[in-house]
C-alpha positions in Angstrom: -24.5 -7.8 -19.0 -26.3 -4.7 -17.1 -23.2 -3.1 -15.3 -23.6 -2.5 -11.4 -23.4 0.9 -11.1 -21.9 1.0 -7.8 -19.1 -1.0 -8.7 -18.3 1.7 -12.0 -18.2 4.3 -9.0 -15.9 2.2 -6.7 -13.5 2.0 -10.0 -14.1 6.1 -9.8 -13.3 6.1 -6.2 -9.9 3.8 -7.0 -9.1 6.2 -9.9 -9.3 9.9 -7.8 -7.1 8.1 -5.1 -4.4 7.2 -7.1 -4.4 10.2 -8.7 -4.1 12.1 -5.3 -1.6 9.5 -4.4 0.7 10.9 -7.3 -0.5 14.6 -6.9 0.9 15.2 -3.5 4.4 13.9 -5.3 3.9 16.4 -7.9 3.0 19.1 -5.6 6.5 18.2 -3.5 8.4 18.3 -6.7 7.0 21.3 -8.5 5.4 23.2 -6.2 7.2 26.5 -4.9 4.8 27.4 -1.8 5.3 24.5 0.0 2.8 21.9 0.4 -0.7 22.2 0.6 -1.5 18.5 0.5 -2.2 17.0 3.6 0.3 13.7 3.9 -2.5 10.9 4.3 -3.4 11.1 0.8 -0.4 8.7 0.1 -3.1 6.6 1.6 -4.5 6.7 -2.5 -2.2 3.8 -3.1 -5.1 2.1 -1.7 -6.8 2.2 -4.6 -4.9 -0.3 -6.2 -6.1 -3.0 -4.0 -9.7 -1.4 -4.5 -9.2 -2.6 -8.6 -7.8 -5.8 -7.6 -10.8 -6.7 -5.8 -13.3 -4.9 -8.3 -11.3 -7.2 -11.0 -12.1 -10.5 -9.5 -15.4 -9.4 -8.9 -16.1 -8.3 -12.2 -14.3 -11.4 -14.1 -16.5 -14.1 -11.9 -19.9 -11.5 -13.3 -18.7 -11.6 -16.9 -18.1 -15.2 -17.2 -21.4 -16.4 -15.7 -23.0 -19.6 -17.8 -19.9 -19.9 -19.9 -17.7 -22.3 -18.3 -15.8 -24.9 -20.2 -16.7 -23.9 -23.5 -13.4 -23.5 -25.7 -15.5 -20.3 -27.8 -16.1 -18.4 -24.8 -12.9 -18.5 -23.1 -10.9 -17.5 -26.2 -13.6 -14.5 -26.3 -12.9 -14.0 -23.0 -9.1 -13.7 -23.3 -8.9 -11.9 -26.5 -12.0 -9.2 -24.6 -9.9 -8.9 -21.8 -6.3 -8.6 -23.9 -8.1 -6.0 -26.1 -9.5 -3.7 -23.0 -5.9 -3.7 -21.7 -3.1 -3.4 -24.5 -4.7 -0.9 -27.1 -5.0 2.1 -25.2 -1.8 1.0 -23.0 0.1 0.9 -26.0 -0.9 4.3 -26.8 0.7 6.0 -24.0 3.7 3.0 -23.9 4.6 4.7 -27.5 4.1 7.9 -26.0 6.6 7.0 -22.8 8.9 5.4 -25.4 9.1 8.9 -27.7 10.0 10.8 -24.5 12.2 8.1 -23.3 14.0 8.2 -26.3 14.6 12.1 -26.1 14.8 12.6 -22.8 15.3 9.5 -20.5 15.8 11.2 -16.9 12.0 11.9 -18.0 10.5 8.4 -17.5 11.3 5.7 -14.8 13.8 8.2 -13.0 12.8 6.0 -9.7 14.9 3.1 -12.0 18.0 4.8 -13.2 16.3 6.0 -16.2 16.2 2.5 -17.3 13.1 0.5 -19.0 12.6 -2.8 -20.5 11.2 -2.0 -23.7 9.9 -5.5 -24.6 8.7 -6.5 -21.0 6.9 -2.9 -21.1 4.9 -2.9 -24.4 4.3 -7.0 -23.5 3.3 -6.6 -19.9 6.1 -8.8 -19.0 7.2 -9.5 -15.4 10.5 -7.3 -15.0 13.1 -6.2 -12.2 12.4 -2.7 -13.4 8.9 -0.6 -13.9 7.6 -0.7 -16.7 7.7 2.5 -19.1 4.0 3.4 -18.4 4.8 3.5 -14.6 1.4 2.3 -13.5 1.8 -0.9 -15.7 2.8 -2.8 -13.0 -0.5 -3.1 -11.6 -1.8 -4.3 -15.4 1.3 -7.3 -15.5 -1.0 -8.4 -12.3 -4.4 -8.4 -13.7 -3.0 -10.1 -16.5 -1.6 -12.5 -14.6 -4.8 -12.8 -12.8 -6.5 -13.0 -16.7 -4.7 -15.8 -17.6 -5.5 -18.3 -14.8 -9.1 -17.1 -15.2 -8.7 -17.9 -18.7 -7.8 -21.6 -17.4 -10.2 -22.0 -15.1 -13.3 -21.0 -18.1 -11.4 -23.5 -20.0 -11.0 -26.5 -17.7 -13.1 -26.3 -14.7 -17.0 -26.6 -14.4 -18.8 -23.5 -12.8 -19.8 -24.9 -9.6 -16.4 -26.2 -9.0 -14.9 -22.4 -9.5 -14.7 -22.0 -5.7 -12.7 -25.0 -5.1 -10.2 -23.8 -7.7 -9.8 -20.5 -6.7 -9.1 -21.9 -3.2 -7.1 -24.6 -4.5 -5.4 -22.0 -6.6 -4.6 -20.3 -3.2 -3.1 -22.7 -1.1 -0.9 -24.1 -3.7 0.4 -20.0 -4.2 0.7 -20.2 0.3 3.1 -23.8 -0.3 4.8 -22.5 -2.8 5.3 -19.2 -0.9 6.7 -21.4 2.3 9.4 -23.2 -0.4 10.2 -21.4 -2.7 12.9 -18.5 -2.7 11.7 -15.1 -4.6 13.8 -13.0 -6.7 12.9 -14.2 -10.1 10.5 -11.4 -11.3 8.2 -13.9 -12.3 8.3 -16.2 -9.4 7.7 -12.4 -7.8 4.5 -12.1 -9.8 3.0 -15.7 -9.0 3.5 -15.9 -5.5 2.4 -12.1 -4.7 -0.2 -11.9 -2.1 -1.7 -9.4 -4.2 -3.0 -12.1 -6.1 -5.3 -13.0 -2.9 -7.4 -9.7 -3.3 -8.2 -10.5 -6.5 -9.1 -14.0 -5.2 -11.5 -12.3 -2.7 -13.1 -10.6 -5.4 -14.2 -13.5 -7.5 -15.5 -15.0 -4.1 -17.7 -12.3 -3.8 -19.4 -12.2 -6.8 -19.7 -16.0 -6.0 -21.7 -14.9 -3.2 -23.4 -12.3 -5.1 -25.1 -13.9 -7.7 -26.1 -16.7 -5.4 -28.1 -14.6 -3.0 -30.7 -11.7 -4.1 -29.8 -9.7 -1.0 -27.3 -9.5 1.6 -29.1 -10.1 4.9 -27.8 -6.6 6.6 -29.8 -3.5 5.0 -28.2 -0.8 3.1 -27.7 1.5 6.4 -25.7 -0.6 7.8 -23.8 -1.9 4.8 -23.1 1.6 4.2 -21.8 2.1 7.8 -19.4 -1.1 7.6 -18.5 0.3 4.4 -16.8 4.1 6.0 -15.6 1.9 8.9 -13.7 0.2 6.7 -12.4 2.9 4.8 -11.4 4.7 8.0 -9.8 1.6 9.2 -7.4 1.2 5.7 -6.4 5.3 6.4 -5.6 4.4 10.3 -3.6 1.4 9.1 -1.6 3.9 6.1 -0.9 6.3 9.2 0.6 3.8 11.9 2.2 1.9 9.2 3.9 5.2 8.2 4.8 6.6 11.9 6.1 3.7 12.4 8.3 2.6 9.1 8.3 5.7 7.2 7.0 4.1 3.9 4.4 5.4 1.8 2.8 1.8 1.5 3.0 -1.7 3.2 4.2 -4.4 1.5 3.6 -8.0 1.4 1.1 -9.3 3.3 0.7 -6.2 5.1 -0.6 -4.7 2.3 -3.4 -6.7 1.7 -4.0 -7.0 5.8 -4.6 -2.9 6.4 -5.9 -2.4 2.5 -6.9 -5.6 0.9 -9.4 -6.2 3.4 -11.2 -3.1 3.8 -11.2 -3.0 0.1 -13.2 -6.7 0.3 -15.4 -5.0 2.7 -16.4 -2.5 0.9 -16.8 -4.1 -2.4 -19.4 -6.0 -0.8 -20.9 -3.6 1.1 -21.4 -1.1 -1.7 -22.3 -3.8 -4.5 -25.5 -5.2 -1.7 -26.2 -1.4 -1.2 -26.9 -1.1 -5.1 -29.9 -3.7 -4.8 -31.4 -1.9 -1.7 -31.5 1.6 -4.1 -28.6 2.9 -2.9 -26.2 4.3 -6.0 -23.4 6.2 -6.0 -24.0 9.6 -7.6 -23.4 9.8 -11.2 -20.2 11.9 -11.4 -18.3 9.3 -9.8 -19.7 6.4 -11.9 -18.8 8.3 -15.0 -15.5 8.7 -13.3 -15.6 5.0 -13.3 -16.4 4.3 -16.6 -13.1 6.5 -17.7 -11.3 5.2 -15.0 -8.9 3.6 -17.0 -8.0 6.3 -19.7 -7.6 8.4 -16.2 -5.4 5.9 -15.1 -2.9 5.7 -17.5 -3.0 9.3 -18.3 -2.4 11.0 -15.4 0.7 10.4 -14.7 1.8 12.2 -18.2 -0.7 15.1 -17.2 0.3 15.5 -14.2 4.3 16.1 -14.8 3.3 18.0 -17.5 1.5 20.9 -15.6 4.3 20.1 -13.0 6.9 21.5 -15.2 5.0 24.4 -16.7 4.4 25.1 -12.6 8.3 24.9 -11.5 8.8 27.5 -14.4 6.1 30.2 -13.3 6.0 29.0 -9.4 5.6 31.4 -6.7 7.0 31.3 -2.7 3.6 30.9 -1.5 0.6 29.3 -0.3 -1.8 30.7 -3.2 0.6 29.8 -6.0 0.1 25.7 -4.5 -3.3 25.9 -4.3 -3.9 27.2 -8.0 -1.3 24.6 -9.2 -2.8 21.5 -7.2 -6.3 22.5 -8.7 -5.0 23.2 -12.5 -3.0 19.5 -12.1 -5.7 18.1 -10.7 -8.2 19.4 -13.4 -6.2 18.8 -16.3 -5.2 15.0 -14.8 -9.6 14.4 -15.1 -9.9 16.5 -18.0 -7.2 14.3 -20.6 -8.5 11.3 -18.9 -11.8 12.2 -20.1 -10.8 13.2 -23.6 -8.9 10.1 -23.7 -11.6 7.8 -22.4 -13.8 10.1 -25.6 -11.8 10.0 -28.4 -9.3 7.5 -27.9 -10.3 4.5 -25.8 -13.9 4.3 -26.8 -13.1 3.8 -30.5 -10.2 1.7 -29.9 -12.6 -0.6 -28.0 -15.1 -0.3 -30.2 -12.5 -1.2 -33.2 -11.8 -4.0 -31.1 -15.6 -5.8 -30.8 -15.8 -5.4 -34.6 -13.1 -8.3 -35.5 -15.2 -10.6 -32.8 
């Protein structure tokens, strides 16, 4: 399958926000001028809801003509199982090595406390996983696995019906049943519901050879949109003090924009409009920069806290070296160790 380019740049757009999202806390930890950072790029968190989208979008594209065919959604599950666990493994055993040595290190937001197994597995836990960001990858393969049901049992032309069905049995049990289970949690979590949205789109995609509303527009609707999610991140804020909504809320001021934009920028692609290359290659290391820079960035924190400088100049040279060096390993990552790992992967089936 071709990829769509514009959706390997919104993947590159998703990426750079999160990464700002945990710069800002790096600059406020390390930094010793201050900070440079402007607040509103806690907003980045929105770039989770962005992949959630992108993923149902992209699992509905994948899966195409291979419905109910016991081959192709084994392939399916083991394609989707091998994208994710390799390379997470990689920096899990890395995370484990310094947990080991140095536990104040990793998870200090949990009492320096981990769940090995749930972390390596992608288990549903009370606390984060080692790998911070896996929390995000114990949704997607929560939303893998009822996918993986859905390829197995349920003809194509009946995969809207079951996502909806899908979704209103998730809203009764969400009136009913009490939460606290960290798998009940993961079930009933509206965040499911973006991904939802996702594979409706492609639905809608593939079924039509153009949206009816030209690229000018679509690209209009698109920045609204994004402005919108960034208004909703600052009244939240003023008004609760949290970095992100929760809940529902979340996928009101975020998940919806995010829907909005997937569409508008996927539509865009088939009028000519592509994002520019840098951020689609972006994209396609997105997730070696995801699960990197997190290390990179507390690593070039430290060195700064030991060299830092009262002073606005001494910030701006350590955001742009963290910064830098987050893109750069993610890069080299995507290079030398996802790539072949993936690769390795395809070879057994």
């Amino acid at each position: 399958m071709q990829k769509i380019k514009n959706i390997q740049a919104l993947r590159g757009f998703a990426v750079l926000a999160v990464v700002f999202f945990h710069l800002i806390i790096i600059e406020r930890r390390y930094g010793g001028g201050g900070v440079i950072l402007p607040g509103v790029l806690e907003f980045g968190m929105f770039g989770v809801d962005l992949f959630f989208v992108i993923s149902g979008f992209v699992m509905v594209t994948v899966t195409r003509g291979r419905f109910r065919v016991v081959k192709e959604a084994l392939l399916f599950l083991y394609h989707r199982a091998s994208r994710i666990y390799p390379l997470y493994w990689v920096y899990t055993f890395a995370a484990l090595a310094v947990f080991l040595i140095q536990p104040a290190w990793i998870n200090s937001s949990q009492g320096s406390r981990a769940d090995i197994l749930a972390s390596f597995l992608l288990l549903p836990s009370n606390l984060l996983p080692l790998v911070q960001v896996g929390w995000t990858l114990i949704h997607e393969m929560y939303f893998y696995l009822v996918y993986f049901l859905f390829l197995l049992f349920i003809p194509e032309r009946f995969l809207v019906h079951a996502i909806a069905g899908w979704g209103a049995v998730l809203l009764a049990l969400g009136a009913w049943v009490g939460k606290g289970n960290p798998y009940v949690n993961l079930i009933l979590n509206p965040l499911t519901f973006e991904f939802m949205a996702g594979c409706l789109l492609a639905v809608s995609f593939h079924k039509s050879e153009r949206s009816p509303i030209r690229s000018g527009w679509l690209g209009l609707i698109a920045g609204v949109a994004l402005v919108v999610a960034v208004l909703g991140y600052v009244f939240h804020h003023s008004a609760t003090g949290e970095v992100a909504p929760d809940g529902w809320l979340r996928v009101l001021i975020y998940g919806v924009p995010a829907v909005l934009i997937v569409y508008c920028m996927t539509n865009a692609e088939r009028d000519g409009f592509v994002f520019h290359p840098a951020l689609i290659q972006a994209g396609n290391a997105s997730y070696s920069i995801y699960l990197s820079h997190l290390f990179t960035l507390n690593v070039v924190g430290r060195i700064w806290s030991l060299v830092a400088a009262e002073g606005v100049f001494d910030n701006v040279i350590g955001v742009t070296a963290a910064f830098a060096a987050a893109i750069a390993v993610g890069f080299l990552s995507y290079r030398l160790v996802e790539t072949p790992l993936l690769k390795l992967s395809r070879k057994a089936f």
